[in-house]
C-alpha positions as CSV (number, residue, x, y, z in Angstrom):
1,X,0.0,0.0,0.0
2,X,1.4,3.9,-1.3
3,X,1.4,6.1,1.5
4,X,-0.4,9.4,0.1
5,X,1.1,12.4,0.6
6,X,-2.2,13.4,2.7
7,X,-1.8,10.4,5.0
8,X,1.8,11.4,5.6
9,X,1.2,14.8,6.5
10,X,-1.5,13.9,8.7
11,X,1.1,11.4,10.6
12,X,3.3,14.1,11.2
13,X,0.8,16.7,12.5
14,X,-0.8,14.3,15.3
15,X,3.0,13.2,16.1
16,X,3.8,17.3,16.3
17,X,0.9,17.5,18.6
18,X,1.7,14.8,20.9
19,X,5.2,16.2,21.6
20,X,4.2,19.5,22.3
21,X,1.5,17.6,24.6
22,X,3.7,15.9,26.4
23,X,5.8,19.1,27.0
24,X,2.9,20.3,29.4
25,X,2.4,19.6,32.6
26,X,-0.2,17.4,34.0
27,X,-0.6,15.6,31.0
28,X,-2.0,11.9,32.1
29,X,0.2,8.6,30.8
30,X,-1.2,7.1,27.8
31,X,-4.2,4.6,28.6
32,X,-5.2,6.9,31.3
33,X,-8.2,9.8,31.4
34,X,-8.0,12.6,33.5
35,X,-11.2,12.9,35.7
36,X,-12.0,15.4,38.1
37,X,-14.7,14.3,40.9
38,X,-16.6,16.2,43.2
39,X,-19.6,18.2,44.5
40,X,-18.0,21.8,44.7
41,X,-14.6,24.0,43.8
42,X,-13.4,23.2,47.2
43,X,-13.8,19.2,47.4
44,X,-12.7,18.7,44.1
45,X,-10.0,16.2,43.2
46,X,-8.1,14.8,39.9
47,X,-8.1,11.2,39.2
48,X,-6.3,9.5,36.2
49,X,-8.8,6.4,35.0
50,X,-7.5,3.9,33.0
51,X,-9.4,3.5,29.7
52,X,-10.5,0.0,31.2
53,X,-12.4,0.9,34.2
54,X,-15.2,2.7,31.5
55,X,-16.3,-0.2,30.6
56,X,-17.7,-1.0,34.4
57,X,-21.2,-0.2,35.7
58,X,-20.1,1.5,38.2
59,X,-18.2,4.0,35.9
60,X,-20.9,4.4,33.5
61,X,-23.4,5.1,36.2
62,X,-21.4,7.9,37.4
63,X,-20.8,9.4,34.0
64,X,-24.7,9.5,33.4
65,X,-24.9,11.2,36.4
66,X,-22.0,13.7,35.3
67,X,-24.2,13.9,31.7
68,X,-27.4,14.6,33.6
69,X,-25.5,17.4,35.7
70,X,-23.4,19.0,33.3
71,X,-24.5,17.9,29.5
72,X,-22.3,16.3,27.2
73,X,-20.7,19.4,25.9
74,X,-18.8,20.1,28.6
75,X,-15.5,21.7,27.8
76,X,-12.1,20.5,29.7
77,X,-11.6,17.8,31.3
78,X,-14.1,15.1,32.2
79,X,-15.9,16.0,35.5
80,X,-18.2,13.9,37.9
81,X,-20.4,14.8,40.5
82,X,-20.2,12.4,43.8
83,X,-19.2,13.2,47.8
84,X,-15.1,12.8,47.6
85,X,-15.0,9.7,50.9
86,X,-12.3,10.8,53.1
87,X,-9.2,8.9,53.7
């Protein structure tokens, strides 16, 4: 199979992109989803999620719940409303 020049370009945009990425700080591992949980600004605390775990009921119950609280247009990073248990 030809590479296209299209298809090469592409490659080296999304690699570009994933240096300059990894550059900033706070960026999670790959495999991982940054989630932030919480009911307000003050008891709010970042998770990273491995992609597995979203395939759990338990998961998917709470992103509904994030859904039904904030929409699914929700700009940033993925946030879900629930008490924080303390430690």
């Amino acid at each position: 199979m030809k590479k296209s020049k299209e298809n090469v370009e592409y490659v080296k945009y999304v690699h570009l992109v994933e240096k300059e990425e990894k550059k900033r700080e706070g960026i999670a591992p790959k495999g991982y989803i940054p989630v932030i949980v919480g009911n307000s600004d003050e008891q709010m605390e970042r998770f990273l999620v491995h992609l597995k775990l979203f395939k759990k009921p338990q998961i998917v119950s709470l992103l509904d719940m994030a859904a039904r609280e904030f929409g699914y247009h929700q700009p940033g990073v993925l946030r879900i409303p629930c008490n924080l248990e303390t430690r």
